[in-house]
N, C-alpha and C positions, 0 to 999 in steps of 0.2 A: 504494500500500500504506500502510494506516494504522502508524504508530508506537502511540500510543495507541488502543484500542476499546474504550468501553463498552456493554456490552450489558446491556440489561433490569435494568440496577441499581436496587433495592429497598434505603430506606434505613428506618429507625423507631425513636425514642423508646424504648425497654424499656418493653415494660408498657402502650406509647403509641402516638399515631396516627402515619403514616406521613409523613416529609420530604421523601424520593427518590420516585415511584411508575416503577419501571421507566424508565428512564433511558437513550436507546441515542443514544451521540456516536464520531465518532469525528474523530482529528486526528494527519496525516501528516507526517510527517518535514518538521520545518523548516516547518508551517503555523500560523497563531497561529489560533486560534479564539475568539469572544468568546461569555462565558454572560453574557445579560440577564436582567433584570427584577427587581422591585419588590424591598425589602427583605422577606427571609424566604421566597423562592420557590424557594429551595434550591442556587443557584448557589454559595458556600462551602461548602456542604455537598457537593458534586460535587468538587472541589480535595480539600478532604478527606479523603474517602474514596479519592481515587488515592494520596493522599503518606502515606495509613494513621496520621492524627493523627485520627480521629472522635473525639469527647469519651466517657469510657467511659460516660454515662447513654445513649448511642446505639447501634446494632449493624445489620450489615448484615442484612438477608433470604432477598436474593436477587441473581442477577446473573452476571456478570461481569466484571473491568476485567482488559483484557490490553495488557501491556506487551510491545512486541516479539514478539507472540503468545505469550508466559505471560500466564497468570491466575493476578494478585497475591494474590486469595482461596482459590487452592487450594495455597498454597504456606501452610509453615509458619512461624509468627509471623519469628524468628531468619532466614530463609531470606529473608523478604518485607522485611524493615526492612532487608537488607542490599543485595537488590534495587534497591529505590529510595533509598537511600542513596546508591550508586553511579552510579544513573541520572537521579534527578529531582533537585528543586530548590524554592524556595516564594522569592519574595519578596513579604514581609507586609504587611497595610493599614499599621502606623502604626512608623516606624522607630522611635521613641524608649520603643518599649515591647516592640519586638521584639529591639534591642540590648541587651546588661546593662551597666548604669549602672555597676556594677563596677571593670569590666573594662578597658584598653585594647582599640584597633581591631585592631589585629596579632593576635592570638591568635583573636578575633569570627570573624577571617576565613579562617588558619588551621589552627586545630584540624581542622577536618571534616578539610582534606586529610589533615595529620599520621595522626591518629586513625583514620580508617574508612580512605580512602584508601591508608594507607603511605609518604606522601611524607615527605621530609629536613625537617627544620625551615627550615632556608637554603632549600630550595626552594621549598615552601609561602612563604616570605616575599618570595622574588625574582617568586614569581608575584602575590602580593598587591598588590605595586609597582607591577608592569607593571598589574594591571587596576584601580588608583586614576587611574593616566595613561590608562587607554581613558576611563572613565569624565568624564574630562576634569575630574580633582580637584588644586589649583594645590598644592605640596609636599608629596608621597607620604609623605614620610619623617615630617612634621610630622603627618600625618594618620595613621600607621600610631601614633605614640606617644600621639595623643589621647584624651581619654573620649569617650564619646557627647555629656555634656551641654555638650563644651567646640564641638561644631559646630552648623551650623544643619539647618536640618528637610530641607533639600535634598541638603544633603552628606553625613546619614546615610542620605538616601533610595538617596544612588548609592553609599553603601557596600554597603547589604543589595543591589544590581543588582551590583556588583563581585562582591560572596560568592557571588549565586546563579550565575553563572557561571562562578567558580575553577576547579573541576571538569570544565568541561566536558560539563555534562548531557546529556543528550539530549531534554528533558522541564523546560520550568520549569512552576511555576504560578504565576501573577501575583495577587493575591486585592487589587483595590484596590487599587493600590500610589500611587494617588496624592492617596486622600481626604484625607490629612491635610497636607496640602500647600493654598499660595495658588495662586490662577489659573496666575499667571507662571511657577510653579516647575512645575506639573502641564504646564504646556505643553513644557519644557525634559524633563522626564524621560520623558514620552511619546515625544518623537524619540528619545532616547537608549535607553530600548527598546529600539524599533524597528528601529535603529542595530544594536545588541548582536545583538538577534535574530538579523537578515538577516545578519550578516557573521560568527557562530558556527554556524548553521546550525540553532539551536534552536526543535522546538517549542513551542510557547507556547498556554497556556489562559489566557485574561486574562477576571478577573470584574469585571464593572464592572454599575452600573445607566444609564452616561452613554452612548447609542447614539452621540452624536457622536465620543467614546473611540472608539467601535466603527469607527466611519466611517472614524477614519486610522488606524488598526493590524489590524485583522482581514480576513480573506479569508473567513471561514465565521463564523454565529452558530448558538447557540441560544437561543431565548427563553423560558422558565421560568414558570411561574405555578404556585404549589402544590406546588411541586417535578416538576412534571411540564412534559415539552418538547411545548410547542403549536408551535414550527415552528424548522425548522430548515431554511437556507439558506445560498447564497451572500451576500456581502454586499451585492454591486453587485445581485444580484435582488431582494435585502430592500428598501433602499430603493427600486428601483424600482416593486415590487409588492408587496406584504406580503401573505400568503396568509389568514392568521387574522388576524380581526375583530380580536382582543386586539394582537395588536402592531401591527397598522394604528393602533389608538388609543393604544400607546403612543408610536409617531412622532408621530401627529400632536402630542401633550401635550407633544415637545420643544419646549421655551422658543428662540423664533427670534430670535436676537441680533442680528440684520440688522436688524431692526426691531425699536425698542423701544418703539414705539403696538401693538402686536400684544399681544392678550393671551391667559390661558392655556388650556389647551384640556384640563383635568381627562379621564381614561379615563371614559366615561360609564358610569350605575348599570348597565344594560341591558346591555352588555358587559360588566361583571363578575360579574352576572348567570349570564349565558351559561355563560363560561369555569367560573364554579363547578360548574354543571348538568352542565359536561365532566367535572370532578375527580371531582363525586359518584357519576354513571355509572360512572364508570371505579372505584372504590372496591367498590361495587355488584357491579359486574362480578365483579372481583376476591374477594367475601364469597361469592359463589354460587361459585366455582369451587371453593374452599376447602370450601365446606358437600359437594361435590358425589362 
């Protein structure tokens, strides 16, 4: 049984062309699912539209996202932002701009419980404690009275992982969480995760464009072009077999670190080509149905 189901979600521009085309994922209790592909193929855009931050020049069309079988779209604004307040989660591409520079950590982390939640201030803060120690952050106490700019890029990374889980979601969404990070540090917060994931029991939608990302944290992908899913799998199938032309050529274009005489292997014209010829069809399709 899916925790998360998106069906046929339709996203668009006001006024503009479409981001989302019909969009159908879904992702089960306690499964991480990975959205690929290029930048601007619509995988933040999908995160978005579950956790109900779409930027207001956007709006949905069509669809459905059901949470625990509600659908978050048929539910009233006040009704829906309480919903997944309570249930999801987001940990952000770039912590140092997702934290307020402000503010100390203690309150960053927090408030949500106090505030939407109902929790005691001392509890909200004895739980803050305890998940800087999962996180595996050396003087909690030292790190709860911090600013943002008084840490490094790692340590407010596994604060915003600390936050997203206070609560105990049911539901995160990962959007990037480790582009603005060094190699080193991106390999360190990826197990810890992983880590977090498996041992809360949380699902997990992780957007990344690095299918190697993909390879050690997800059990299920979708791969995105145009905003639209040209294939979706398992993961241990994907890379064994990649069904569409298009993500067959985005594996191969992954840069092979085993070897560094190897060189690059660009998606070729003709392949994207292709894939466009699908989007436009499908658009197409789509005009005629609307005329009809």
């Amino acid at each position: 049984m899916s925790y998360l189901s998106i069906r046929n979600l339709s996203v668009r521009l006001k006024g503009g062309p479409p981001l989302l085309r019909r969009v159908s994922l879904d992702v089960g209790p306690g499964e991480v699912r990975g959205l690929v592909g290029e930048s601007g193929a619509g995988k933040s855009m999908i995160g978005k539209a579950v956790l109900g931050i779409l930027p207001p020049s956007v709006e949905v069309t069509g669809g459905e996202i059901l949470l625990g079988g509600t659908d978050l779209l048929g539910l009233p604004p006040k009704d829906r932002r309480r919903r997944i307040g309570a249930t999801c989660a987001l940990i952000p591409q770039d912590p140092l701009t997702a934290l307020n520079p402000s503010h100390r950590i203690e309150p960053q982390i927090t408030d949500r419980l106090v505030n939407i939640l109902g929790w005691t201030r001392a509890a909200a803060r004895a739980r803050a404690r305890d998940l800087l120690e999962e996180v595996h952050l050396p003087d909690p106490e030292r790190v709860l009275r911090a600013y943002p700019h008084e840490l490094s890029g790692g340590m407010r990374q596994r604060i915003l992982i600390a936050s997203a889980f206070a609560a105990e979601p049911k539901l995160i969404v990962a959007d990037e969480p480790t582009t603005a990070l060094d190699v080193t540090v991106q390999k360190q917060i990826l197990k810890l995760i992983r880590e977090m994931q498996a041992r809360h029991g949380t699902a997990l939608v992780f957007v990344t464009h690095d299918l190697g990302v993909v390879s050690k944290v997800c059990q299920h992908l979708s791969v995105l072009y145009a905003g639209m899913v040209v294939e979706d799998a398992r993961v241990a199938d994907f890379f064994a077999a990649p069904r569409h032309a298009y993500s067959a050529a985005l594996l191969a274009a992954t840069p092979k670190y085993t070897d560094p005489d190897a060189g690059l292997n660009p998606v070729p014209d003709a392949v994207i080509d292709a894939v466009r010829a699908e989007v436009a069809a499908f658009d197409a399709a789509k005009a005629r149905r609307g005329a009809a």
